[in-house]
C-alpha positions in Angstrom: 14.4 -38.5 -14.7 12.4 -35.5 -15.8 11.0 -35.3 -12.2 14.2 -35.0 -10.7 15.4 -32.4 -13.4 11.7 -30.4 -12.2 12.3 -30.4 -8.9 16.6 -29.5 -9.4 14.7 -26.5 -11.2 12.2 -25.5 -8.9 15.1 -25.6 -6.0 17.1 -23.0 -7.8 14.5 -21.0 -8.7 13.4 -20.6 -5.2 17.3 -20.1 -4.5 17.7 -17.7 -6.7 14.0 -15.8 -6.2 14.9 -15.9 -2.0 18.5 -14.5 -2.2 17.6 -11.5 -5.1 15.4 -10.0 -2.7 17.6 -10.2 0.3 19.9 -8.5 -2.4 17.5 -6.0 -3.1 16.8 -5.5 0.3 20.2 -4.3 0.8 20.9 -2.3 -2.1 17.7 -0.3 -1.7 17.7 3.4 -0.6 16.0 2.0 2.2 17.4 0.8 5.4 15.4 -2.2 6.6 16.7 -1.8 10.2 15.6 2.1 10.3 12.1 1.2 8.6 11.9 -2.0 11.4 13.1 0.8 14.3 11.0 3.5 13.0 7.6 1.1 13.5 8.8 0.5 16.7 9.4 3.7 17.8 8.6 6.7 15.0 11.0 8.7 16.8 14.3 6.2 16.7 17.1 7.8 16.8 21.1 6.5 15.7 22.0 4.3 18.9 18.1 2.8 18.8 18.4 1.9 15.2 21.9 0.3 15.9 20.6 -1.5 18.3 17.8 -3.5 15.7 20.0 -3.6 13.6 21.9 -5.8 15.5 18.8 -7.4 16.9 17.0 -8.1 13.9 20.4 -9.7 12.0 21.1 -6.4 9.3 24.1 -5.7 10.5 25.5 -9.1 9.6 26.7 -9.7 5.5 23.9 -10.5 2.9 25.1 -14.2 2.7 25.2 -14.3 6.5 21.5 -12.9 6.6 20.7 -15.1 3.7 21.8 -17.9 5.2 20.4 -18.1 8.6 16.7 -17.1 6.5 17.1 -19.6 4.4 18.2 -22.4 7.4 14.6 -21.3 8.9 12.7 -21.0 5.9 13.2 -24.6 4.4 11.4 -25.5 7.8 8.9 -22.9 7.3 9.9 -21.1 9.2 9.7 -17.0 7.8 10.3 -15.3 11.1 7.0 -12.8 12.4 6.0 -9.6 10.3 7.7 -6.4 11.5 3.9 -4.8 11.3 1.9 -7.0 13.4 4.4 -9.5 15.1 2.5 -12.2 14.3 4.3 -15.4 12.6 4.7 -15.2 8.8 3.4 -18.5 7.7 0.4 -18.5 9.9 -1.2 -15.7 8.2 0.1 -16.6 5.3 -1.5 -20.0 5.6 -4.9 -17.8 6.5 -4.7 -15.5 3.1 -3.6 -18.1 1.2 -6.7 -20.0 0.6 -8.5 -16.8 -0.1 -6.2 -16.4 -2.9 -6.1 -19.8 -4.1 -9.8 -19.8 -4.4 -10.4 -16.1 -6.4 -7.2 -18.2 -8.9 -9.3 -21.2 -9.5 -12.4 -19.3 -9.9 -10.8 -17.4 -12.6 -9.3 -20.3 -14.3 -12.4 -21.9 -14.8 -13.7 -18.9 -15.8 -11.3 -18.8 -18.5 -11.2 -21.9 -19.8 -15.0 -22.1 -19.4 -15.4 -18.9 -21.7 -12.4 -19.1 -24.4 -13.3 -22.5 -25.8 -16.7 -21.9 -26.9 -15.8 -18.3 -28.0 -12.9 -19.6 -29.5 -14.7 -21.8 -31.5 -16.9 -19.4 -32.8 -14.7 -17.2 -34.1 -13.0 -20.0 -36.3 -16.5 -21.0 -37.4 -17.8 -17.9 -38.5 -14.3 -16.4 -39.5 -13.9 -12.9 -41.1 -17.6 -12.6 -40.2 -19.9 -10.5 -37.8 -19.3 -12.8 -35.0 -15.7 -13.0 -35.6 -15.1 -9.6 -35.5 -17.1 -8.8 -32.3 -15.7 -11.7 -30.3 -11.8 -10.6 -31.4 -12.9 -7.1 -30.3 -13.8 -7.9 -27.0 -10.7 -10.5 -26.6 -8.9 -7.5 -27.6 -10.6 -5.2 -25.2 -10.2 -7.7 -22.0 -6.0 -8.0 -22.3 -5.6 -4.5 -23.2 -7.3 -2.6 -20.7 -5.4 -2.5 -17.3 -6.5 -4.8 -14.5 -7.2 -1.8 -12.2 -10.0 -0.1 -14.8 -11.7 -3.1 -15.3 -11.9 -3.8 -11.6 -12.8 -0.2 -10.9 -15.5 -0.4 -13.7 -16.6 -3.1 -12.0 -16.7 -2.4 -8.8 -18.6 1.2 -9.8 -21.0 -0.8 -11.8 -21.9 -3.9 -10.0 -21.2 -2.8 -6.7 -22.0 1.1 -6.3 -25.2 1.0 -8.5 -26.7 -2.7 -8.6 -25.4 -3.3 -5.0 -24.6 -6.9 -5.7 -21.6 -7.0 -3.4 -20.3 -5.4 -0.6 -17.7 -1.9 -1.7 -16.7 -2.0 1.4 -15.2 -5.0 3.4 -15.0 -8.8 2.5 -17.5 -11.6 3.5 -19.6 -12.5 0.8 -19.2 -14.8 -2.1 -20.1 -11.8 -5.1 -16.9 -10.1 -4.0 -15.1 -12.7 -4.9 -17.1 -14.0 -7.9 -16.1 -10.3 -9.5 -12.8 -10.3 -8.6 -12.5 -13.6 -10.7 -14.1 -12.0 -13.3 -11.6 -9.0 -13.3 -9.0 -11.3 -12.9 -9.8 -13.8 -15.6 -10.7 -11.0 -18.5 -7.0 -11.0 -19.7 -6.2 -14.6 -20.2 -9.6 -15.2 -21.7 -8.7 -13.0 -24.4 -5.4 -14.1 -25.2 -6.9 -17.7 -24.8 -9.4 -17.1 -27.3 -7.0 -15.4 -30.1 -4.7 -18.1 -29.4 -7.6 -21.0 -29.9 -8.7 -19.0 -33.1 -5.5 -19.0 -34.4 -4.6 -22.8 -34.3 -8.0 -24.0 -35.4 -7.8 -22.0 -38.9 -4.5 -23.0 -39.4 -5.1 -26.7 -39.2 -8.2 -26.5 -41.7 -6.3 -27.3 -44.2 -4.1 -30.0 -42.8 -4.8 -33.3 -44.3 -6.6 -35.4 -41.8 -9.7 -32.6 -42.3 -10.0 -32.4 -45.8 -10.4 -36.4 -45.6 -13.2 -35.6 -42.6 -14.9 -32.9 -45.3 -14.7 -35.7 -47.9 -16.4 -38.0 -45.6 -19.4 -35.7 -45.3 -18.6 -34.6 -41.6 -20.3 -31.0 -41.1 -17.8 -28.3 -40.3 -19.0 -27.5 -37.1 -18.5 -31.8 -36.0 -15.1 -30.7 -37.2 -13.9 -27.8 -35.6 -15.6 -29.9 -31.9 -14.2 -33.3 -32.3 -10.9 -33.2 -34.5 -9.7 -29.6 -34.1 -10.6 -29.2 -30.6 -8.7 -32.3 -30.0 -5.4 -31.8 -31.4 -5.6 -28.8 -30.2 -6.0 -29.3 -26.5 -2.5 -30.4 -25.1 -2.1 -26.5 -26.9 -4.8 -25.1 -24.8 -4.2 -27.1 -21.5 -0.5 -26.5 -21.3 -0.9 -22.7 -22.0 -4.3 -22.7 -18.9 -2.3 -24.0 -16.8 0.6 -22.4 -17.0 -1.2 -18.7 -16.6 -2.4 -20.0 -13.2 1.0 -18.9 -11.9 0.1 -15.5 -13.5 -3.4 -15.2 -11.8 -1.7 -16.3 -8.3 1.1 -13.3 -8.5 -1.2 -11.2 -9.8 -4.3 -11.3 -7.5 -2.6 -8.0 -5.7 -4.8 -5.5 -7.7 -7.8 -7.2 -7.6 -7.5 -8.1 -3.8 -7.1 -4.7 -3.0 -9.7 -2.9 -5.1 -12.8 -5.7 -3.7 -11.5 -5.6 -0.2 -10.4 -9.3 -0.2 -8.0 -10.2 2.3 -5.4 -12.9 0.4 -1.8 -13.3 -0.2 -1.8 -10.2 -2.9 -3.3 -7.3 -1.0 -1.0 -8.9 2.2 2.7 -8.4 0.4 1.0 -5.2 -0.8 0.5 -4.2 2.6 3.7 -5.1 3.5 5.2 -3.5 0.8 4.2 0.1 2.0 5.1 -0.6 5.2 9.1 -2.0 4.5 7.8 -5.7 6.2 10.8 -7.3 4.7 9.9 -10.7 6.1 6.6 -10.9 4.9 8.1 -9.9 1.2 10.5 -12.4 1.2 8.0 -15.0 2.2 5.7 -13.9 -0.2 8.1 -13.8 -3.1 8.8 -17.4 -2.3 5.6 -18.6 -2.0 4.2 -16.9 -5.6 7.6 -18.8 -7.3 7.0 -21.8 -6.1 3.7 -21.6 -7.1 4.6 -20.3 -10.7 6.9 -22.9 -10.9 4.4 -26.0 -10.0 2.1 -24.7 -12.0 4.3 -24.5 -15.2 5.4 -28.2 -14.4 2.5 -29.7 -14.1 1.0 -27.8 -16.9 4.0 -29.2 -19.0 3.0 -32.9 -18.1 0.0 -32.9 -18.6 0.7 -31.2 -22.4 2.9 -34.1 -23.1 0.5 -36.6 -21.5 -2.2 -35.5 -24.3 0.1 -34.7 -27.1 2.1 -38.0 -27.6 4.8 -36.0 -30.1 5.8 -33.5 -27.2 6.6 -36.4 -24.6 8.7 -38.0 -27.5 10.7 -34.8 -28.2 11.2 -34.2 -24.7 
């Protein structure tokens, strides 16, 4: 039953997601027939730009627009880019695995690094340790995405040469692009982590481990850790969606052509198709993500799949 009540979700949201940017669309300052007319021909004038407007469906209603999209798009079907009349979903389907693979990178970053630093901090609490690990968690979600990448880029790129500044084909492009990417949820990760292990020291089951004679540190690894992974999991995986949607900046600052730095591209350049593919594609993502990450919370945390 929860499945079916998931996937009734995830259908409106991509209802809802697909129509408000044909609404947008419309609404904007910005004619989408002119900007379509004006990359054909840069000098268009009134009777050319009537005439795609007609072509290209705009001067039907938003529902009627809406409607024969969405008829296409439930096949897959996202119509060619205005910019390089190619079909939609095949380069989608050639950025997308780009994307999908500087998002994983950084998730295991993440994880990889806020656990252990997490830890740490709880261990050696209101300490030197402490302190310096909650100012760099505070450091890496506070600084914008675009500074840290440019720092990057300046630092290991411009002086130690370890990728190429300029163009995409090697893995260290995309290695410090995760990094970039994975700095902000590593930090909130870490505070979060830090948080829930001091405030279950004093919960019952771990003054009876103390009594025992378990060590602090056997502790905070085996019984803290472990209560407090569905915690942990749930919130990782539901900041996947996050690090899909948000690969734009980083895409565009290493030179990596994915599914970010493409809607960005089409973005400047009024490619309404692409955008309204794109905009699918990143909810349906954020959505799947947040589901599964759900499930599996409730599949380690016994309480939350009874209160659900």
């Amino acid at each position: 039953m929860r499945i079916i009540k998931k996937a009734g979700y995830l259908i409106l949201v991509l209802v809802c997601v697909s129509f408000l940017s044909f609404l947008l669309a419309n609404i904007s300052a910005i004619d989408p027939a002119e900007a379509y007319a004006r990359r054909v021909v840069r000098s268009a004038n009134k009777e050319l730009i009537a005439q795609y407007r007609e072509l290209t469906g705009f001067d039907k209603t938003i529902l009627q627009q809406y409607l024969s999209w969405l008829h296409k798009a439930v096949r897959l079907d996202f119509g060619a880019s205005y910019l390089t009349k190619k079909s939609v979903r095949q380069e989608l389907g050639k950025a997308l695995p780009v994307t999908l693979l500087i998002a994983a990178c950084a998730s295991a970053f993440s994880i990889i690094a806020a656990v252990p630093l997490g830890i740490a901090a709880a261990l050696y609490k209101n300490r030197l340790a402490d302190k310096l690990i909650g100012f760099i968690s505070f450091l890496s979600f506070s600084v914008p995405g675009y500074c840290t990448g440019l720092l990057v880029l300046l630092v290991f790129g411009m002086r130690l040469h370890l990728f190429p500044v300029i163009g995409h084909g090697q893995g260290g492009s995309v290695l410090f692009a995760s990094f970039t990417l994975a700095l902000p949820m590593t930090g909130t990760l870490i505070r979060l982590l830090r948080s829930f292990l001091l405030e279950n020291e004093e919960k019952e089951y771990v003054q009876y481990a103390k009594a025992r004679g378990i060590t602090d540190r056997n502790i905070m690894t085996r019984h803290l850790l472990r209560n407090a992974a569905p915690m942990l999991v749930t919130l990782w995986g539901q900041n996947i969606g996050y690090l899909i949607a948000g690969t734009a900046i980083v895409e565009t600052i290493f030179s990596i052509p994915g599914i970010g730095m493409y809607a960005l591209n089409a973005a400047v350049n009024r490619d309404f198709p692409v955008i309204n593919a794109y905009l699918i594609v990143t909810a349906f993502t954020f959505t799947v993500c947040n589901g599964a990450a759900e499930f599996i919370g409730e599949a380690l945390n016994p309480v939350m799949r009874n209160r659900a």
